[in-house]
C-alpha positions, -999 to +999 in steps of 0.1 A: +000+000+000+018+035-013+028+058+017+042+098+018+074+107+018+086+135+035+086+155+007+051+148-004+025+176+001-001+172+027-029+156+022-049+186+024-033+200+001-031+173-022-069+170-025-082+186-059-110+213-053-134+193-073-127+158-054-150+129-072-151+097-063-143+073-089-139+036-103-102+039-097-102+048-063-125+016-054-103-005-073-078+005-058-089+001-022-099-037-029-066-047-044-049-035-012-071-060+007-054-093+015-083-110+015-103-138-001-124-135-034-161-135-009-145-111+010-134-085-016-171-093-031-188-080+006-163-050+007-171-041-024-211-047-023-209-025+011-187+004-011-218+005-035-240+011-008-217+043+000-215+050-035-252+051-042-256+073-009-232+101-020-248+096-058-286+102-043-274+137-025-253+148-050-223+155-027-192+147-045-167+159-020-176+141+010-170+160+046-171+145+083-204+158+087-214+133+053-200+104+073-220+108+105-249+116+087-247+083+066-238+065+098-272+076+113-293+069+077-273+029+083-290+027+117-323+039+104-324+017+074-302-013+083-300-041+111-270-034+132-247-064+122-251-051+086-250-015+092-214-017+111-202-038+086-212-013+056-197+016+082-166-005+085-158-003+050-161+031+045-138+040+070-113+012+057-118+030+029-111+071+039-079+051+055-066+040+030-075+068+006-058+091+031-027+067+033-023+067-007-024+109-005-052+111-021-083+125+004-083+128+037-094+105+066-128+124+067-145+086+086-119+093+112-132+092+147-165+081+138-182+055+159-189+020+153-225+011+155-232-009+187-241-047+183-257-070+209-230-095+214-254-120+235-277-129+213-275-146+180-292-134+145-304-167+142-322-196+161-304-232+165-322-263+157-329-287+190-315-323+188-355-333+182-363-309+151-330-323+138-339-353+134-371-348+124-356-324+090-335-355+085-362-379+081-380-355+055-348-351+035-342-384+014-320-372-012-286-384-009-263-356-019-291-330+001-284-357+032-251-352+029-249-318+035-274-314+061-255-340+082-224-325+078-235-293+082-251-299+114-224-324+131-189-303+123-209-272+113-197-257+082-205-225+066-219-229+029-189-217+012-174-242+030-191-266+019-189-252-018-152-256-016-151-287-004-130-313-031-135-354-029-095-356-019-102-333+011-116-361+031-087-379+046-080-405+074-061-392+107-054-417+125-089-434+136-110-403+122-122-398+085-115-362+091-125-330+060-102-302+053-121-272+044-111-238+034-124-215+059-139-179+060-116-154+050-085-185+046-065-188+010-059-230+022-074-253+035-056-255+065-084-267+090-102-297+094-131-312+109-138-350+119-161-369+101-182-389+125-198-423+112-234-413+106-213-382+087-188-404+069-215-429+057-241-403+043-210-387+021-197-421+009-231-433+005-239-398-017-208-405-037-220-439-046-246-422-070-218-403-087-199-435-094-174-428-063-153-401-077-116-391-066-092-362-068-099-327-073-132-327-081-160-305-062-172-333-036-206-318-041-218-308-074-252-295-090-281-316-103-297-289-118-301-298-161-285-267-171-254-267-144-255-308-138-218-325-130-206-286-119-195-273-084-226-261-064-229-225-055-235-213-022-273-201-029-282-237-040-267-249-004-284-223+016-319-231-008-314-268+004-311-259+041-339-237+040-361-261+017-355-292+043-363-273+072-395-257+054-406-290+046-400-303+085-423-272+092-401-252+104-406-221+084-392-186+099-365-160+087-347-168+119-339-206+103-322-202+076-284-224+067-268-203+091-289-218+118-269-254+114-237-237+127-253-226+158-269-258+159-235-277+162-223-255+190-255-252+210-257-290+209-223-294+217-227-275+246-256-288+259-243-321+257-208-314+277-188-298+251-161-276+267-163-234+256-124-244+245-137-276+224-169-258+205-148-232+199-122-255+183-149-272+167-164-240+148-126-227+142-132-191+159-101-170+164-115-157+194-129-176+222-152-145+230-172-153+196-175-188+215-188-177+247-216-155+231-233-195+228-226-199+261-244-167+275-273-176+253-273-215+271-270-197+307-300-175+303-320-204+287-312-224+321-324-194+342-357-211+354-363-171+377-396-167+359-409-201+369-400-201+404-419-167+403-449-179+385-453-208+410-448-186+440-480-162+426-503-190+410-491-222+430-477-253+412-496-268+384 
């Protein structure tokens, strides 16, 4: 990423009197990012949102006061999680633009948007409700997922990227190597437990076992048959197998497997260090938000209050 010399002008000064943002200095922010192709894709969906905001009002030379006044349209139009993460990028992106000498830091010193870290965007799936999505879902490949989804709890892209030779033996373990969120490798891995291991092998069956590099999931759609699936068509068959279990709300959706596999973990004497080992989080404090959501679920206050004004049943 370019720097000033000493001898370079401020960046005050450097700023043109008709500053406009354009295509360049986008481009030029997202090939500074060292990060994966779906996270350049999310930066550079949220710089469109900023984009379009300036384009509505016509400003074209964006001040401090245009940043804390987007900040507040974010909050009014947008659910926290997504509104810091748009807000985010535009200040990554003043940063940098400041660091290449070419606009100031204007989104310096503004806020982030406040998230509440206890409690999940999306519901988990009891051990019951699992089991009763799996009996609906008879498709082998659509098995496949959903069971490893739910038991090692992998994201979709995840999934997506998944290859035939990523599934490997360790020792005892059939084990899965998976490329995860923001990772260039697949440097992680996640066990394969038997009920796992045999809905995979039994999928691959129906493709005429195939080895090596080859997508370990692929699309049976006419138009797209034999190719690598695409996230949307994993999240569709999540969603679709839990619709079809009856469990139809926008709080269920593919994300709600993850939280599934650490909730259950949990519940069933998994260790804060071993879920969080299991789901691959950097920090153990993205763990223990599961854990403060388990603790207030075991909080029985309101029933020992009910039965001291009604009486037990």
């Amino acid at each position: 990423m370019p720097t000033q010399t000493n001898n370079a002008p401020r960046i005050i000064d450097a700023r043109p009197a008709q500053w406009e943002l354009t295509a360049d200095h986008l481009v030029g922010f997202l090939q500074s990012l060292e990060c994966g192709g779906g996270t350049i894709k999310s930066y550079a969906r949220c710089l469109k949102q900023m984009v379009g905001y300036f384009r509505d009002r016509g400003i074209t030379e964006p001040s401090h006061v245009n940043i804390r006044e987007y900040r507040q349209h974010l909050m009014e139009t947008h659910r926290p999680r997504t509104a810091q993460l748009y807000l985010t990028t535009t200040r990554m992106f003043f940063a940098y633009l400041e660091n290449a000498g070419q606009y100031p830091n204007i989104a310096r010193g503004i806020k982030g948007i406040k998230i509440d870290q206890k409690n999940h965007a999306k519901d988990y799936l009891t051990a019951t409700q699992c089991r009763e999505i799996m009996t609906i879902v008879t498709n082998p490949r659509d098995r496949a997922i959903l069971t490893l989804m739910l038991t090692a709890g992998l994201r979709c892209c995840e999934v997506m990227r998944a290859d035939v030779q990523d599934i490997r033996n360790m020792g005892n373990d059939a084990v899965l190597f998976v490329q995860g969120k923001g990772h260039d490798a697949k440097d992680e891995y996640v066990k394969l437990e038997p009920h796992t291991h045999k809905a995979i092998l039994s999928y691959l069956t129906t493709r005429s076992n195939p080895t090596g590099a080859v997508p370990l999931f692929t699309s049976e759609a006419n138009r797209n048959r034999g190719r690598r699936m695409t996230t949307i068509s994993i999240s569709r068959i999540v969603k679709t197998a839990f619709i079809a279990a009856g469990y139809n709300s926008d709080r269920w959706t593919a994300h709600s497997t993850r939280h599934t596999t650490a909730t259950l973990n949990l519940l069933n004497g998994g260790t804060i260090q071993e879920t969080q080992q299991l789901l691959r989080h950097k920090s153990i404090n993205t763990t223990l938000i599961y854990s403060h959501n388990l603790d207030r679920l075991q909080n029985q206050s309101e029933a020992r209050i009910a039965e001291a004004i009604f009486g037990a049943d």
